[in-house]
N, CA and C atoms as an extended XYZ file, in Angstrom:
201
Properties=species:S:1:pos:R:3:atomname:S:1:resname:S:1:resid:I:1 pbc="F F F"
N        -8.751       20.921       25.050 N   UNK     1
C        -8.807       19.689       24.293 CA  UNK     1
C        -7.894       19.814       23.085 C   UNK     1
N        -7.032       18.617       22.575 N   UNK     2
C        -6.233       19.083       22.056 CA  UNK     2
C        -7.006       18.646       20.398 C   UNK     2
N        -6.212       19.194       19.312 N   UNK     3
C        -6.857       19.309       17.658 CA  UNK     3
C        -5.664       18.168       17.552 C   UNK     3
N        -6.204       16.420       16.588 N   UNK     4
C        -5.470       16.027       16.001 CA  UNK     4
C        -4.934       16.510       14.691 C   UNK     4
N        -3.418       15.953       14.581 N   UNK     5
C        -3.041       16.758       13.606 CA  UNK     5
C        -3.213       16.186       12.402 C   UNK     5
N        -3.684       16.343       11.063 N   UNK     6
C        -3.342       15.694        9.774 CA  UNK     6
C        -2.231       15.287        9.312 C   UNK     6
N        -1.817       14.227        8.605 N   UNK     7
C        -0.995       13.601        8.007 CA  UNK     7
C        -0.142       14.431        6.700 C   UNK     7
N         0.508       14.931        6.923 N   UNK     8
C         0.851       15.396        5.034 CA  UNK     8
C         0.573       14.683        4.160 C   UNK     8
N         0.545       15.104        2.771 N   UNK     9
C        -0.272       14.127        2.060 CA  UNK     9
C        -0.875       13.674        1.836 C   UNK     9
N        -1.970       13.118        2.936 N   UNK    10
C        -2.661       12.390        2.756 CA  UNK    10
C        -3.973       13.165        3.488 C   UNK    10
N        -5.156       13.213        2.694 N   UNK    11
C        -6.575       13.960        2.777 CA  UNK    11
C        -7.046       12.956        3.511 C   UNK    11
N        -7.973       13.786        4.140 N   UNK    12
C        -8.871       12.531        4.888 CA  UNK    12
C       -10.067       11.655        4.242 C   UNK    12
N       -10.192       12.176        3.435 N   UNK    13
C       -10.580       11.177        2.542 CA  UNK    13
C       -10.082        9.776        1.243 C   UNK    13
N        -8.467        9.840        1.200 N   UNK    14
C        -7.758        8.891        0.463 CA  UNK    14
C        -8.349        7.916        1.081 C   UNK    14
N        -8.691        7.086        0.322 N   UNK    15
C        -8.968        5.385        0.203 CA  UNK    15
C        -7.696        4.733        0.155 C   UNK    15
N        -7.593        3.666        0.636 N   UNK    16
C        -6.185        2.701        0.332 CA  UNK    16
C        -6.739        1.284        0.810 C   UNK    16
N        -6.075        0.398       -0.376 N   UNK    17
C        -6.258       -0.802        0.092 CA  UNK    17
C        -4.919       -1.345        0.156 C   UNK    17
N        -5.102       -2.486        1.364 N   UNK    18
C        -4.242       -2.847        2.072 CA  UNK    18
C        -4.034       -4.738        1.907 C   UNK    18
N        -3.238       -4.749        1.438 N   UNK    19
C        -2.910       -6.155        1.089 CA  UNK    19
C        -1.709       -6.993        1.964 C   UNK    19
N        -1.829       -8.000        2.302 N   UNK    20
C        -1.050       -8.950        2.581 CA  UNK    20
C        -0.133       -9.513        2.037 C   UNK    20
N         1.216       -9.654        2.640 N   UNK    21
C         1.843      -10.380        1.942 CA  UNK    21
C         2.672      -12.020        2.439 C   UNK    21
N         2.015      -13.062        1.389 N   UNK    22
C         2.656      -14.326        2.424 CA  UNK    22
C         3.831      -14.784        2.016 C   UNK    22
N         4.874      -14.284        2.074 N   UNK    23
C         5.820      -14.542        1.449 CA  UNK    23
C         6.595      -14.258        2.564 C   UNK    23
N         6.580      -12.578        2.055 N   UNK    24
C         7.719      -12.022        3.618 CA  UNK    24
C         6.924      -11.003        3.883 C   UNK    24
N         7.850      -11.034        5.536 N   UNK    25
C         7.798       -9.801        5.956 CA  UNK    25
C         7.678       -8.163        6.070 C   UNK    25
N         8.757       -8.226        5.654 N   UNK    26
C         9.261       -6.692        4.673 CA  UNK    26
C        10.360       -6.964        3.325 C   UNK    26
N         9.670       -6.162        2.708 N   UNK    27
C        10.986       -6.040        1.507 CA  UNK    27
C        10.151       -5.033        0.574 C   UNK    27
N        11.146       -4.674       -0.401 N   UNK    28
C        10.497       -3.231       -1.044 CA  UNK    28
C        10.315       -3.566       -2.497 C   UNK    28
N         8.750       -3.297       -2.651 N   UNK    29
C         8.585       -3.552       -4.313 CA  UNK    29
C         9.027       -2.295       -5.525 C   UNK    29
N         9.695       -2.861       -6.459 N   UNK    30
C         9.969       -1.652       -7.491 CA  UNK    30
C         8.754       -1.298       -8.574 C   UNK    30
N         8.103       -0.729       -8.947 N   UNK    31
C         6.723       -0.577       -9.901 CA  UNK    31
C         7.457       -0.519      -10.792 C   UNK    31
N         6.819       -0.357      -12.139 N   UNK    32
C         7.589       -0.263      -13.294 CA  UNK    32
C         7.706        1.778      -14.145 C   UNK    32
N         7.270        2.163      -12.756 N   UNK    33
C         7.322        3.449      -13.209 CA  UNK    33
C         8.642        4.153      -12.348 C   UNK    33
N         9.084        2.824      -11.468 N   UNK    34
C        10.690        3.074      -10.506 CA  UNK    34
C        10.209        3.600       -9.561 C   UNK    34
N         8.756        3.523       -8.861 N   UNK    35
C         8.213        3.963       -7.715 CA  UNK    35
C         8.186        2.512       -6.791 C   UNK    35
N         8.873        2.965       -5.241 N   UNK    36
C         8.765        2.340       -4.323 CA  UNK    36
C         7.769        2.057       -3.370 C   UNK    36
N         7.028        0.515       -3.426 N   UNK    37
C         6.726        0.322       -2.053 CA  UNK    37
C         7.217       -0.504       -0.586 C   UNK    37
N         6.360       -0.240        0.680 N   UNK    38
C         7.202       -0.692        1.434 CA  UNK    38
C         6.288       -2.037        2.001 C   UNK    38
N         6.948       -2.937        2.040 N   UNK    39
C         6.285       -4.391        2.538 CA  UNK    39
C         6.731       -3.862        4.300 C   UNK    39
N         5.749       -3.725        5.226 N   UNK    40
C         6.233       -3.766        6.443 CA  UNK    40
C         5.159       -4.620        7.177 C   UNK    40
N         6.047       -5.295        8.000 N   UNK    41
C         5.324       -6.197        9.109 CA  UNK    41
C         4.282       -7.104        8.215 C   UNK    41
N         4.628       -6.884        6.926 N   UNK    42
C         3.666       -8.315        6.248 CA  UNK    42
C         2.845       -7.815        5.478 C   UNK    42
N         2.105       -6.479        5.424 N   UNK    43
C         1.382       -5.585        5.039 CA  UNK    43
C         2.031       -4.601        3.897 C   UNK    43
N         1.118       -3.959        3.070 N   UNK    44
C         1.695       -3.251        1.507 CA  UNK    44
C         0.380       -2.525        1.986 C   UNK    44
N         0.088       -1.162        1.342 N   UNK    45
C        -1.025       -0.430        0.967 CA  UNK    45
C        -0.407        0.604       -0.112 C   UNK    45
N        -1.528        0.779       -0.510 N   UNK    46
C        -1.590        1.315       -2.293 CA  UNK    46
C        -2.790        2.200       -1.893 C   UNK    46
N        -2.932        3.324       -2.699 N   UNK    47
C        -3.988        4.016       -2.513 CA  UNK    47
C        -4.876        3.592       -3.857 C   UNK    47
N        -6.426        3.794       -3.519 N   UNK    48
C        -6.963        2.953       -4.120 CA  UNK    48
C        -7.588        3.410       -5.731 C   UNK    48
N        -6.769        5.133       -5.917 N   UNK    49
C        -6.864        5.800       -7.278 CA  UNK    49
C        -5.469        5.381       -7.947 C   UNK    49
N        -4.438        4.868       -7.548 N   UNK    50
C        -3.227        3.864       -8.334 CA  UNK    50
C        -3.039        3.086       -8.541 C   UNK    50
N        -3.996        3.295       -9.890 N   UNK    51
C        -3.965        1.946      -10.731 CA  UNK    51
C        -2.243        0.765      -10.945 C   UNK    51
N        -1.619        1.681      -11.236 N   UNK    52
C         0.010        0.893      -11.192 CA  UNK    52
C        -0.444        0.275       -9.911 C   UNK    52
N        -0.344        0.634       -8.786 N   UNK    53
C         0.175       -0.386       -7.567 CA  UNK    53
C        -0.623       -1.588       -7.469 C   UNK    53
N        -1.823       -0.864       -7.471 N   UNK    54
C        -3.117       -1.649       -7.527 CA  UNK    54
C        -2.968       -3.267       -8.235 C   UNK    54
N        -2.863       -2.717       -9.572 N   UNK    55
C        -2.965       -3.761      -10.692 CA  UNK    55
C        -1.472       -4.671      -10.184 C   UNK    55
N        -0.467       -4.068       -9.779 N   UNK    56
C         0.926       -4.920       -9.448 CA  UNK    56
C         0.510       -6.045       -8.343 C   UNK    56
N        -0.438       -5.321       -7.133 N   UNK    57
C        -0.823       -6.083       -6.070 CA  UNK    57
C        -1.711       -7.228       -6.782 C   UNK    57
N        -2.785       -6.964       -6.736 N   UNK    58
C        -3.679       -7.614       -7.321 CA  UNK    58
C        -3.457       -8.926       -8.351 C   UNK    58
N        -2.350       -8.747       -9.350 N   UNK    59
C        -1.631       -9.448       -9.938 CA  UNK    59
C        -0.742      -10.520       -9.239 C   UNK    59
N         0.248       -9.992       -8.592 N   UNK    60
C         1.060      -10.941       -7.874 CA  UNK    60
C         0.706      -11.933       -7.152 C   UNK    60
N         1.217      -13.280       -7.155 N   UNK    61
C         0.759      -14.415       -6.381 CA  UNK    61
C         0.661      -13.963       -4.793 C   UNK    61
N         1.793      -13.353       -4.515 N   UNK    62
C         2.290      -13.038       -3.020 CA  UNK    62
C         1.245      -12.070       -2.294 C   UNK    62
N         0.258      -11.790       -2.924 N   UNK    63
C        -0.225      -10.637       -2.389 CA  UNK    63
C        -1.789      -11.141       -2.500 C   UNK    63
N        -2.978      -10.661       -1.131 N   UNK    64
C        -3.471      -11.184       -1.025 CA  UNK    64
C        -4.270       -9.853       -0.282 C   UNK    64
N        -5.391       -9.884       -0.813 N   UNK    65
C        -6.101       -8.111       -0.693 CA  UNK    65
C        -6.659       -8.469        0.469 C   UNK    65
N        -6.623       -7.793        1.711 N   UNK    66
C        -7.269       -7.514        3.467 CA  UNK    66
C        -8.761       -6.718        3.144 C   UNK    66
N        -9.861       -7.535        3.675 N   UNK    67
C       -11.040       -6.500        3.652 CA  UNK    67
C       -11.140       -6.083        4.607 C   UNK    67
């Protein structure tokens, strides 16, 4: 039986919330700390201890939090 493998980076326990975006598709947000995210297929996620992304999502008209 085979062992799945873990992700780098990411613990199995990170939280992330995952937001929508109705605007576009893809395109890449700049934070104000010059950290990149990636809008893909309509979707953004932020992990849910970064406050920067968080508060950027949450803020923006375009963005629209997925439960």
């Amino acid at each position: 039986m085979a062992i799945p493998k873990k992700k780098p980076g990411r613990s199995a326990g990170t939280a992330v919330l995952v937001f929508r975006d109705t605007r576009y598709a893809s395109r890449t947000l700049i934070l104000a700390d010059g950290r990149e995210l990636q809008v893909v297929a309509g979707a953004v996620s932020a992990p849910v201890d970064d406050s920067l992304a968080r508060d950027y999502l949450e803020q923006h008209p375009d963005f629209q939090m997925q439960e």
